[in-house]
N, C-alpha and C positions, 0 to 999 in steps of 0.2 A: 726698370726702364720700360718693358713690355706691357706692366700690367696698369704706367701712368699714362697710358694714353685712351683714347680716344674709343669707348663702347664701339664694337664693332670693328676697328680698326685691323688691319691684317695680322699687325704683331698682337694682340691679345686675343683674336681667334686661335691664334698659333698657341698661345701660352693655354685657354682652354682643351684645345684638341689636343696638345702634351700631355697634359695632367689628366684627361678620360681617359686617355689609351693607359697611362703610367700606371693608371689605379686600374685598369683593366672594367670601367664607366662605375669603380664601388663609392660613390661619393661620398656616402659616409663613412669608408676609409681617408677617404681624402680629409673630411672635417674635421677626423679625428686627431692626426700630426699637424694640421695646420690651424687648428683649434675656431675654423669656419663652423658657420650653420646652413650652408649653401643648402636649399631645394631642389634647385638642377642644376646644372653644368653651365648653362647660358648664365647665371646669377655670377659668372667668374666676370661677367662682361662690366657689372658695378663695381667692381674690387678692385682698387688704387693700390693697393699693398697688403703681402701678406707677411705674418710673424713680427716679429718684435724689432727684429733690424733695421737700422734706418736706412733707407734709399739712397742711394748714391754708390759711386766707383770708389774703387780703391783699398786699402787696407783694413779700413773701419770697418763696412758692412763686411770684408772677408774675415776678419777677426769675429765680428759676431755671428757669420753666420758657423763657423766652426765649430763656437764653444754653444751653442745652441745643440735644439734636439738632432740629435744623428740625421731620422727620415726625412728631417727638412733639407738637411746639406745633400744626404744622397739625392733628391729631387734638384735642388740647385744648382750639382755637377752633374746630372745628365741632362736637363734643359741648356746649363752651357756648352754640354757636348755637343748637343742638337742643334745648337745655333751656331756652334764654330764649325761643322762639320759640314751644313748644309751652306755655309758662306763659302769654305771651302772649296765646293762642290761645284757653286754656279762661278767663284772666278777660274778654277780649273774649266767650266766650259765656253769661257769666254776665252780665254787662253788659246783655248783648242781651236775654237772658232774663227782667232786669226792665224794661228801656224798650230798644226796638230803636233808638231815634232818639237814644240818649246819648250824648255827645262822649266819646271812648274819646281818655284824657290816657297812658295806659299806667303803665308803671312808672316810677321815680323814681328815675332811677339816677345812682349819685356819681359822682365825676369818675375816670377809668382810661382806661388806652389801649385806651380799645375799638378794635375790629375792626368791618372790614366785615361783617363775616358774621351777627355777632352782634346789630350793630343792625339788619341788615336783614330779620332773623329777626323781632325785636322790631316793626319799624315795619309787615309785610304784617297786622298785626290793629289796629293804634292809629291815631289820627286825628291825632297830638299825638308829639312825643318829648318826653320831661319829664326834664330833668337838672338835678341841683347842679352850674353851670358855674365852677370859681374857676380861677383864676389858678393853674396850678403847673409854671409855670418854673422860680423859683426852689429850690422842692423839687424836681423832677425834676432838676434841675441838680447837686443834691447826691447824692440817689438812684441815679442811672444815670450811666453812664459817657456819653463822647461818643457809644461804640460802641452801646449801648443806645439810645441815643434814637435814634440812626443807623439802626438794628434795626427799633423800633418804628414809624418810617415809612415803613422798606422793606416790613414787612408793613402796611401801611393803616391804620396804630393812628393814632387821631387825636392831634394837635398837644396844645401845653400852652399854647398861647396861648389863653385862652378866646374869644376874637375868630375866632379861626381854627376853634377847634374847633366852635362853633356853625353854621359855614359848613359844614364838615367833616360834621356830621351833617344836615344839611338836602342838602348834596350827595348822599352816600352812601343816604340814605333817601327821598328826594322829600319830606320831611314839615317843617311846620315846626316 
C-alpha cells in the first residue's frame, strides 16, 4: 500500500526512512533480501513493490509473505509494528486532547495471526486491547498447511483457538 503511492509522498518517505534505519543505511544489505539493485535510498521513491507477493490485503499476500524469505517477513512485521504503533500513538493523543482521563479501548482489530511486535506496538498507548475474537481453527485448518500454522507459532503469531489467543494477547501485552 505504501510503496503504490505517489514518489515523494509521506507514506513512501516513511517506508524509505524504515528500511535505512532497519538496515542501519547498508543498502546493499537491503538489495540483498529483497533482491533490489537500489543505488541510493531515494531510488525506494520509484519502487511500486517489493518481492514476489502480490499486493493487496488479506490472507493471500499474508500467506505469501510467510512462506516467503524469513528477512522479508521480519521487515514486514516491524514496518507493521511501526505503523500500527505510531496510528496508535496520535489517536491516544487526540483521545488525550479531548479528555486526558478517557479509557483508551484502542483499535478493533479482526482476528490474524498477529505478532508480537505489532500488538505490543499497539498496547504502549491503549488502556484496553479490543479484538473480534472467533474461533478459526477450523478455517485456518483449511487455509494453512500444518507447516503454516507450524510457522506462524514459531514466529509468536497467536493461536486460533480464541481461548488461547485472548491469553496470548493479555500475555504479550500486559493489557487486558
Amino acid at each position: 500500500v505504501y510503496l503504490a503511492q505517489a514518489p515523494g509522498s509521506a507514506g513512501k518517505r516513511g517506508v524509505q526512512a524504515f528500511f535505512a534505519t532497519r538496515y542501519g543505511g547498508d543498502l546493499g544489505a537491503f538489495n540483498e533480501v529483497w533482491g533490489t539493485a537500489l543505488v541510493t535510498w531515494d531510488d525506494i521513491q520509484s519502487v511500486s513493490r517489493l518481492g514476489t507477493c502480490p499486493t493487496g490485503v488479506g490472507i493471500v499476500d499474508d500467506l505469501c509473505a510467510m512462506r516467503g524469505p524469513r528477512d522479508r517477513l521480519l521487515d514486514r512485521m516491524a514496518f507493521e509494528a511501526e505503523v500500527a504503533g505510531r496510528a496508535a500513538r496520535h489517536a491516544d493523543d487526540a483521545l488525550a486532547a479531548v479528555e486526558p482521563a478517557m479509557l483508551n479501548l484502542g483499535p478493533r482489530l479482526v482476528v490474524s495471526p498477529f505478532f508480537p511486535d505489532l500488538l505490543q506496538a499497539i498496547a504502549a498507548s491503549v488502556d484496553v486491547m479490543s479484538l473480534n475474537n472467533y474461533d478459526t481453527r477450523s478455517t485456518a485448518n483449511v487455509l494453512l498447511s500444518a507447516a503454516d500454522r507450524d510457522l506462524v507459532a514459531a514466529l509468536g503469531g497467536l493461536g486460533f483457538d480464541p481461548f488461547e489467543r485472548l491469553e496470548q494477547v493479555a500475555a504479550v501485552t500486559g493489557k487486558p
